[in-house]
N, C-alpha and C positions, 0 to 999 in steps of 0.2 A: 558701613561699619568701619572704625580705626583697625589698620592694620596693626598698632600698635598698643593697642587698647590693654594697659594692666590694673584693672578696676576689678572693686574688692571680692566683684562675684567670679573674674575670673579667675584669683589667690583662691578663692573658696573650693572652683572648681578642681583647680589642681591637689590643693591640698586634698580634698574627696578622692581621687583620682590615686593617689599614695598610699593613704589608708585600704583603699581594697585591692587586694593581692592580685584578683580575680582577673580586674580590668588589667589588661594587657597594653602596652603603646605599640600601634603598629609597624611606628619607626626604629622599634628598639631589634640591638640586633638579639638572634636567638641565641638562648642556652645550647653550650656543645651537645649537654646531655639530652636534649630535647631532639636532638636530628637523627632520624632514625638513618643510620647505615646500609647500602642495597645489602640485598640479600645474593648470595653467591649461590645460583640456579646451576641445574645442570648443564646451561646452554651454553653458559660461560667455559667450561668444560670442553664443550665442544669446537667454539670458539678458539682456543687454547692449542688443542690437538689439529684443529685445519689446519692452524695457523705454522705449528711445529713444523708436521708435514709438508707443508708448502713452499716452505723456507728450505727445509732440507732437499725438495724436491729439485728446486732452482740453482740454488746455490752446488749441488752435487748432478745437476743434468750431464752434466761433462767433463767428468771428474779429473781429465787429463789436461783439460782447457789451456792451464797457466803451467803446464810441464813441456820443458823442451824436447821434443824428440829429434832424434837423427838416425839418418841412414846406418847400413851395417856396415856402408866402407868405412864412413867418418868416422864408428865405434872401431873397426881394426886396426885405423891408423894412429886412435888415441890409445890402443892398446900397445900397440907397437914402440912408441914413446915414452911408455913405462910410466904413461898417468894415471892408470886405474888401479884402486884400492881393494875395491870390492866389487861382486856383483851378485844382483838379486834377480833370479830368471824365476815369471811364471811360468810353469810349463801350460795349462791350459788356454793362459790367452796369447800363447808364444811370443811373448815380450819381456824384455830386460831391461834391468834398473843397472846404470855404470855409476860407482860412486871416483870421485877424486878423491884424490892424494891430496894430503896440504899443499905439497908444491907446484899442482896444477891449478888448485883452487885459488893460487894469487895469481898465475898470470892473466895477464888484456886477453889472452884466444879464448878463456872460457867467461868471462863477463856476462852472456847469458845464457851461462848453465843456470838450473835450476836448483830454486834456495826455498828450504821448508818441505813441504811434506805432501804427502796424497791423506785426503779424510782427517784431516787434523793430525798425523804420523809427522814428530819431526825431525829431519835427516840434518846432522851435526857440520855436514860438509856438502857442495854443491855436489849434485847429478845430472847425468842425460837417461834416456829413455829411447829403447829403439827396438825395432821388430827382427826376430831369424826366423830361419828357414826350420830345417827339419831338426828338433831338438838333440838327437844322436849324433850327427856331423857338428852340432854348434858347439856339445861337448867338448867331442873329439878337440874342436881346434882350441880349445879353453886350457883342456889337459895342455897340449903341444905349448903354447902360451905359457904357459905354469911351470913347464919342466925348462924353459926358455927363460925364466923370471923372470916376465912383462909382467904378471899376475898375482898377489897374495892368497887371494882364496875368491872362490864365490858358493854360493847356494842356491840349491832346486826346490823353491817354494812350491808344492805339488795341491797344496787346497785350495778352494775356491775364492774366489771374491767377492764376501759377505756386502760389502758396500757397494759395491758395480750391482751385484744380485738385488740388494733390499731400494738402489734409484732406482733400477728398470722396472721394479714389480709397484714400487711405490705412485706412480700415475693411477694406477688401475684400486687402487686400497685409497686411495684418496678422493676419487670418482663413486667407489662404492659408497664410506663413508658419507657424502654429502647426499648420493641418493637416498638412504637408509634417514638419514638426518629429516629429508623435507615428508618423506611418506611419514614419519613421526608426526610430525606438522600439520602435514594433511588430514591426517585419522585421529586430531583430541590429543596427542601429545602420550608420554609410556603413562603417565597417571592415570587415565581414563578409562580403568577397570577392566583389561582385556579389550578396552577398543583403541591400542594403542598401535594398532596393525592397520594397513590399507585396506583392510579385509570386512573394517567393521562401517564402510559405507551403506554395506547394504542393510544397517540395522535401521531402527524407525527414531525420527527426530519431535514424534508426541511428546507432551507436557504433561506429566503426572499431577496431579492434585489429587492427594490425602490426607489423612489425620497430621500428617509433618506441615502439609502446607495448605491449607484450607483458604476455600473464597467467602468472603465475606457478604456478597451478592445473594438475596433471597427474592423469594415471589414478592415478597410488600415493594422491594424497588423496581419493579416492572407494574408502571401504569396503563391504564386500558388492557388488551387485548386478551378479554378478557374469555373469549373463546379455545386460545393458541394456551393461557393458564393453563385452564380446566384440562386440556390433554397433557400436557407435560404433569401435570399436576397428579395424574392417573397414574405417569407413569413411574414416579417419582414412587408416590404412596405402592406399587408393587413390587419394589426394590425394597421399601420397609416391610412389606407384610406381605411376602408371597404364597404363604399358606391360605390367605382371606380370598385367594384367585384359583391358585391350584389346587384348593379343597374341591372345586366347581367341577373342576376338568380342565382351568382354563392352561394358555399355556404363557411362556412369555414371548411378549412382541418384541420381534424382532427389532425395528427399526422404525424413527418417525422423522422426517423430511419436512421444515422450514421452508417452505416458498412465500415470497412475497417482493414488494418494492424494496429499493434499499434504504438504510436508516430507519426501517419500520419495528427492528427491537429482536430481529430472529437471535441473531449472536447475545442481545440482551437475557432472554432467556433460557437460550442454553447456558449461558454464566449461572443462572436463577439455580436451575438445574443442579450445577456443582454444588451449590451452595446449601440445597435442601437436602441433596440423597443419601450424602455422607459415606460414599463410595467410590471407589477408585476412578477418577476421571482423567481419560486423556485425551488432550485438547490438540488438533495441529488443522493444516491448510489443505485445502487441496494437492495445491504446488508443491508439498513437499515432498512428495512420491517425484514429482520428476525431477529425473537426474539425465547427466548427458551420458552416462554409462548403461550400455545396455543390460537389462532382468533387474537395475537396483529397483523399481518401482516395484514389480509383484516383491520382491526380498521384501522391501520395508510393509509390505499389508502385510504379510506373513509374520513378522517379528510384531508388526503392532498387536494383530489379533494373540499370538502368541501370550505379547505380556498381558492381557488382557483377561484371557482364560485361566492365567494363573491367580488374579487378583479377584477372580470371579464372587459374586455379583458385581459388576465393572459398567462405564458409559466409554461408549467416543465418541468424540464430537471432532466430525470432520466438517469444516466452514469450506464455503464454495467448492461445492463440490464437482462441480461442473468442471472443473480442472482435469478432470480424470475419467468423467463419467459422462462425456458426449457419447451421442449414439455411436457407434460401430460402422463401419463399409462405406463412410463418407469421406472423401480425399485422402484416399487411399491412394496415393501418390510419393507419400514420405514415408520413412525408417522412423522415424519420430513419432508418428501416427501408431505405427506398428509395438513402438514402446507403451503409447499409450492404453491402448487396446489391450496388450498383455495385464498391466496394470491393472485394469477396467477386470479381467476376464478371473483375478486373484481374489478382488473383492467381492464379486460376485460367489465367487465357491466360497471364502469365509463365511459370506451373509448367509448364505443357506446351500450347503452343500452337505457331504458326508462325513459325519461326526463334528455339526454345528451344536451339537442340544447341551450349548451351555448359556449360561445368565449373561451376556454380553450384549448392550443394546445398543445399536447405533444412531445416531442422532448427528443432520447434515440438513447444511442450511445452502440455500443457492439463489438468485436473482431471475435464472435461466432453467428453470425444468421445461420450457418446450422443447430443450436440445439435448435433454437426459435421454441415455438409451432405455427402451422400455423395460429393456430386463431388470433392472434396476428399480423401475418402480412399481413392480408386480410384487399381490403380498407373498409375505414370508420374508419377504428381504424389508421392502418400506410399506411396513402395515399402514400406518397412518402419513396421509400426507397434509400438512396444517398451513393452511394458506392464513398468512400475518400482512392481512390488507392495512391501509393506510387509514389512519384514527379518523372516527368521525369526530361530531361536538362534544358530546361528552365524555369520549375518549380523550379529548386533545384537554379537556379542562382537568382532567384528572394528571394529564402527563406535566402539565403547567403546575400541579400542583407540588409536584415532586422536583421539577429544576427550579421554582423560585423558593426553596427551604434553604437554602446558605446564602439568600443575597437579601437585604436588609433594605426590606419596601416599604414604600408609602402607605397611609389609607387609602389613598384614592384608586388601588387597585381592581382593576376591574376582570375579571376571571372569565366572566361570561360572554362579554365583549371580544375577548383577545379571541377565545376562542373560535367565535363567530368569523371573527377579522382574518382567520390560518386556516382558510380549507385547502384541504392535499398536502396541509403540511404534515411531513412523517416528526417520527419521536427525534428523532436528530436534526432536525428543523427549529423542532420545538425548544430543545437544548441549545440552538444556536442562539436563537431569539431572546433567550432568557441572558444568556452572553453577553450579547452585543447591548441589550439594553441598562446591562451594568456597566459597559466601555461607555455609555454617551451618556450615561450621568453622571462617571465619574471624569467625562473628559469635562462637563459641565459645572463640571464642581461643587456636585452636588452630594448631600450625605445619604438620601436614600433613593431609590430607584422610582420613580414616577410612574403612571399609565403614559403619559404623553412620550415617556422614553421607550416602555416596549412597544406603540405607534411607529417610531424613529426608526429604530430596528425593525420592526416588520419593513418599512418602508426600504429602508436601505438592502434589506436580502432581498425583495423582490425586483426594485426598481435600479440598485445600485446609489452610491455615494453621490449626493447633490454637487453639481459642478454650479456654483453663482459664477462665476468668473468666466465661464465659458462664452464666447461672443458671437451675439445673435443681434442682427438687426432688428432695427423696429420695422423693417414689413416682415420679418420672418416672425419676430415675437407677436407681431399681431395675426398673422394665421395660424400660429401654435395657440391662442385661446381661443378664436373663432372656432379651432379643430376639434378642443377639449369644449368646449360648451357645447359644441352639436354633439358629443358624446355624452353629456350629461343631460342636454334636453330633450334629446328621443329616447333615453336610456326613463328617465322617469314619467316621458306621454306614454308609455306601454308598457301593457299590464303585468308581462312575466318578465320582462329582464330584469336585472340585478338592480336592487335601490343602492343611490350613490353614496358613498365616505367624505372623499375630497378629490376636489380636484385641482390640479398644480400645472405652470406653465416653467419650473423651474429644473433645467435640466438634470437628469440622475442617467448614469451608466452611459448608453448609448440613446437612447428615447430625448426627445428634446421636451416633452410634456406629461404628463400620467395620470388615468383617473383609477380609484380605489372603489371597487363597488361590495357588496358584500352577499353574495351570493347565495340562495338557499337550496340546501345540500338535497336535492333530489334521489328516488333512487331508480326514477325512470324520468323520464324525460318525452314529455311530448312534443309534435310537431310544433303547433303554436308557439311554444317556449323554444326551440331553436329558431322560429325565423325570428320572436321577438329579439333573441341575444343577436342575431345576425344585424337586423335592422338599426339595433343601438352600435354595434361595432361599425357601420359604414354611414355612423351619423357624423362622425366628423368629414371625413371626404363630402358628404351630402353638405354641409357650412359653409366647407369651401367654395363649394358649386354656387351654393346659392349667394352668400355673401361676395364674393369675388368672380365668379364666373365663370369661374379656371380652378382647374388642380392640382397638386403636387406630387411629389413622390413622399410625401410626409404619411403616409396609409398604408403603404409597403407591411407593416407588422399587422394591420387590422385585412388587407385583401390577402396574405396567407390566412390569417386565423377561420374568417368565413370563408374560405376555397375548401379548406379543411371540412367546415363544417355538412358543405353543401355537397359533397363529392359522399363523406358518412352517410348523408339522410338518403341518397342515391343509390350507392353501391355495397351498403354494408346494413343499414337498419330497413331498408326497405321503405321506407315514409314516402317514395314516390310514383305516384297512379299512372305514369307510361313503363316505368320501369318491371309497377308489379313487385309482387312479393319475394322477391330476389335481392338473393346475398353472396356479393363474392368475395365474404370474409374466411380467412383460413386460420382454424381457433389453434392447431396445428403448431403453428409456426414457420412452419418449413417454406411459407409460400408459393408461388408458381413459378419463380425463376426465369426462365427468359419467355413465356408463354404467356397469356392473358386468357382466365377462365371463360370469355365471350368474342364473339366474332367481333369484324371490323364493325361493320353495321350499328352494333350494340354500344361500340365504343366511340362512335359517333354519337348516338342517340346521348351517351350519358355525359357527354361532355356539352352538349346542345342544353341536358334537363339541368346540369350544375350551374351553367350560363344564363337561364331563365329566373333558377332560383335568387341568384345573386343582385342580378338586376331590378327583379320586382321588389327586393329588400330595398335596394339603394334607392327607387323610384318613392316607394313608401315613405322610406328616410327625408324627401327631399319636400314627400307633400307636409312633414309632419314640421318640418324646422321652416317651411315657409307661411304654414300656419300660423307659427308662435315667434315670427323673426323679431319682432320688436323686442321680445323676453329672451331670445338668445344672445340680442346687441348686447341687452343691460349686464347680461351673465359675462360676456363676451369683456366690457369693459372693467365689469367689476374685478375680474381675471388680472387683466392688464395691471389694476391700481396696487390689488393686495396680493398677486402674483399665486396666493392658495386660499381655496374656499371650501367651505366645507356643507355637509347636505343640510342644515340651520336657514344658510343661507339663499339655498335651491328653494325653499318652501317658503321662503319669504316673497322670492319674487315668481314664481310658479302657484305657491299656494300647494294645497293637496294633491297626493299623486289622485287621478282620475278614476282610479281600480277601487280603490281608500273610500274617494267621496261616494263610489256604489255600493259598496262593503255597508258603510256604516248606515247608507239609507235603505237600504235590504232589512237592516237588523231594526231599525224601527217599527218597520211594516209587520213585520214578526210578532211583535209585541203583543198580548193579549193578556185581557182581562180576566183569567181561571178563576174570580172571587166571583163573577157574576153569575147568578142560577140561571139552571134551563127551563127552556119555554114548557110549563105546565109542571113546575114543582110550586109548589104549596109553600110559603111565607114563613 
């Protein structure tokens, strides 16, 4: 475009641009009246007076600094000489002021007497300054002087020295000052309603939410979980209606405790919560009870519950609470500990102690209740404990439902798919997904959001951002598809592992290849089905083997994931016939710490049965990909060509999974004729 361009649309524009008032030019400078003026705070004030004092403080530290003093001979002899005028004797600080004569004050011997004044006093003719002895004899020799007429007169200043008094006290008023000044500071500042004291640490740092400030958040914006509703939902409707309960006898519950994974919706719901009860809710952390001051933690549960009883019918909502609420008598080694535990020991008497019997419910959500102290979760304190497991399918399609309502998608959306494609993914998973898949449509330039974009993004939160550029040779690119096609060719010869998505040789995150399977969401798991997942996971190592003859370390993520699995089916599920019905899982949490629930012996044996299971997987692996090697080459090359393929093209050159072609010949066989009559009915 012309830098210089004055064409008729750009006159149009300007002229437009004139006519409305509104439109501002941002080069233009501003109206004086438009600049708002700082506002002159009380800090400026203080500001002002440090500043005074400081000044005054310095400037008068020695207030005699720039005054000449002399001995009391050298005052005798200039006494003697008939050059003194006056004199000003304090008595208290036994020191004396000699004024000159004019005709002293011109000659060269007094050049640096002193000219001007003490504390801004000022004297018309030079001085000196000198100390005596015992103020009766300094008289005496003054009078004798006087009646000698060396002397005119002098004076016995007998009160004190306001300005000597107000520097030396002045360090200490100016130290105070500044401390007074930052405790302000510290405590909210003097506006903060009586919490303008150092005092008001120990109050509670909760969030009010009331009719003033209401959340907007209700039960219809929490999708799925729809179990963790229905109780809060209970609890909500008895804060409306509590004569529909304590008509019964019932009484009120105390408290109900959010456990679950994180990003699963717990703190979604208690938002929900606010939004429905229409009652005083105060909202804070864990952490904010701890402070580095020792008793501020029980203080602030004290003052919470406080405000609380007074707003009665009231909620708190204490988030992670684990903060405060670890068990008791464990590392017991620190002061810190012993804060917390005091903390711990406050809440506990608020929840249910002597004279609790009022409408205040607690509501606390945490990631960690196996490390909650028990007291804590005994009823009367947490009646209800509501575990907020991670969405299944039609949780997760419902939660989809609700993050793609502001983002402007395609038809080709497919709801049921995504969800299928996100197991274990939590609600904030699901929010991310929905995100990211409006970043890569619109990094694409696209107007609305595609299925193929939230594909993009799922792919990218699981596997990481596609590195094309990253340099791999062609023998490493070629055993990175040989590795993914033995994961996708033993993955669909067997019957229970996961049928495939796509499979890709294009690096993401740290993985140099990735295959996508879509897994059906079990809610137990039999043997079979893990060695089958095991068997497909050490299909690619088994390619290696078999195509190349040799190894890598490219299986490092697939020989932890089966180590994982095969150590489970051993020592925790029990699925193993030397092992026996034995489990040395601890539901607990606290596990065994430096012990092992079984002897040596046992810990042989199970490391021998995890070693058996692995191998017979990989051996299976390796008869299955040498069976169908010609169809792993083709999968193998066709990798290399279009670098991602997708399960279309697995079925084109495999054909039917083998599970599929028995399925559907089963159901043939099935088939029967119900319109044919039986043997000896009548026509």
């Amino acid at each position: 475009m012309n830098k210089y361009n004055t064409s008729k649309e750009q006159k149009e524009s300007k002229g437009s641009s004139e006519n409305s008032p509104k439109d501002k030019n941002p080069f233009q400078r501003p109206d004086l009246k438009d600049i708002k003026k700082p506002k002159m705070g009380i800090n400026w004030l203080y500001i002002a007076i440090f500043a005074f004092l400081g000044y005054f403080l310095f400037q008068n530290m020695n207030p005699d600094k720039n005054v000449h003093e002399i001995s009391l001979s050298e005052f005798e002899t200039i006494l003697h000489n008939q050059e003194i005028d006056s004199i000003l004797i304090f008595d208290q600080k036994r020191m004396a002021t000699a004024f000159l004569n004019q005709e002293a004050a011109e000659k060269e011997a007094h050049v640096n007497a002193t000219k001007g004044g003490v504390f801004g006093a000022k004297a018309k003719v030079p001085f000196y300054t000198f100390r005596y002895g015992d103020l009766q004899l300094f008289q005496k020799e003054l009078d004798q002087a006087k009646a000698e007429g060396n002397l005119v007169q002098y004076k016995l200043e007998s009160t004190s020295d306001w300005g000597m008094l107000i520097g030396n006290a002045l360090p200490f008023i100016l130290l105070i000052g500044v401390w007074i000044y930052i405790m302000r500071r510290m405590s909210g500042g003097a506006g903060a309603g009586g919490g303008g004291q150092i005092f008001n640490i120990g109050k509670s740092k909760a969030k009010l939410f009331d009719q003033d400030q209401k959340v907007k958040t209700s039960f219809k914006d929490v999708a799925g979980l729809e179990g963790a509703k229905e109780e809060m939902e209970e609890i909500v409707d008895f804060l409306k209606n509590p004569k529909k309960y304590t008509s019964l006898g019932g009484k009120t519950p105390k408290g109900a405790l959010l456990v679950g994974p994180p990003g699963t919706g717990k703190t979604l719901i208690a938002k929900a919560v606010a939004g429905e009860a229409h009652v005083p809710f105060y909202s804070l952390s864990g952490s904010d009870f701890v402070e580095m001051f020792v008793g501020v933690g029980a203080s602030r549960v004290r003052d919470l519950f406080k405000q609380a009883k007074q707003k009665a019918p009231s909620i708190i909502f204490i988030d992670e609470i684990d903060a405060i609420g670890r068990a008791r008598g464990k590392n017991n080694m620190t002061g810190g500990n012993d804060e917390r535990e005091n903390t711990l020991n406050q809440l506990l008497t608020e929840m249910d102690g002597f004279g609790t019997d009022t409408n205040v419910i607690v509501i606390a959500a945490t990631n960690r209740s196996d490390v909650l102290d028990k007291a804590l979760l005994r009823a009367g304190r947490f009646d209800r404990q509501i575990y907020v497991d991670l969405p299944d399918r039609n949780e997760r399609k419902a939660i989809f439902e609700v993050h793609i309502k502001p983002l402007k998608l395609a038809k080709d959306i497919n709801l049921d798919f995504l969800s299928k494609q996100t197991p274990g993914f939590s609600g904030a998973d699901i929010a991310n997904v929905c995100n990211e898949a409006a970043l890569v449509a619109a990094r694409k330039g696209k107007k609305a959001v595609h299925h193929q974009d939230f594909l993009d993004a799922v792919d990218r939160i699981i596997g990481g951002l596609e590195k094309k550029n990253k340099i791999v040779t062609e023998l490493e690119k070629k055993t990175i598809a040989f590795h993914e096609a033995g994961h996708a060719t033993v993955s669909w010869m067997t019957e229970h592992a996961a049928p495939l998505v796509k499979v890709t040789i294009v690096p993401r995150g740290r993985s140099l290849g990735a295959a996508w399977y879509l897994p059906e969401e079990r809610m137990i798991v039999k043997t079979d089905q893990m060695l089958d997942e095991m068997c497909a996971t050490l299909g690619g190592r088994a390619a290696e083997k078999v195509i190349f003859n040799e190894i890598s370390t490219g299986a490092l993520n697939d020989l932890e994931k089966v180590t994982k699995q095969a150590r489970a089916m051993v020592t925790i599920y029990g699925l193993n016939d030397k092992i026996g019905n034995l489990t040395y899982y601890d539901s607990s949490g606290q596990e065994y710490g430096f012990t092992k629930p079984y002897s040596d012996e046992t810990a042989q044996l199970i490391d021998a049965e995890i070693s058996k299971i692995i191998e017979e997987q990989y051996q299976r692996a390796i008869a299955i990909l040498k069976e169908h090697k010609d169809k792993l080459t083709v999968l193998a090359e066709k990798l290399l060509e279009k670098e991602v393929i997708f399960q279309d093209d697995l079925e084109v050159i495999f054909g039917k999974r083998p599970h599929e072609i028995k399925l559907i010949e089963e159901d043939k066989t099935e088939v029967t004729d119900d319109t044919k009559p039986s043997e000896g009915a009548e026509a």
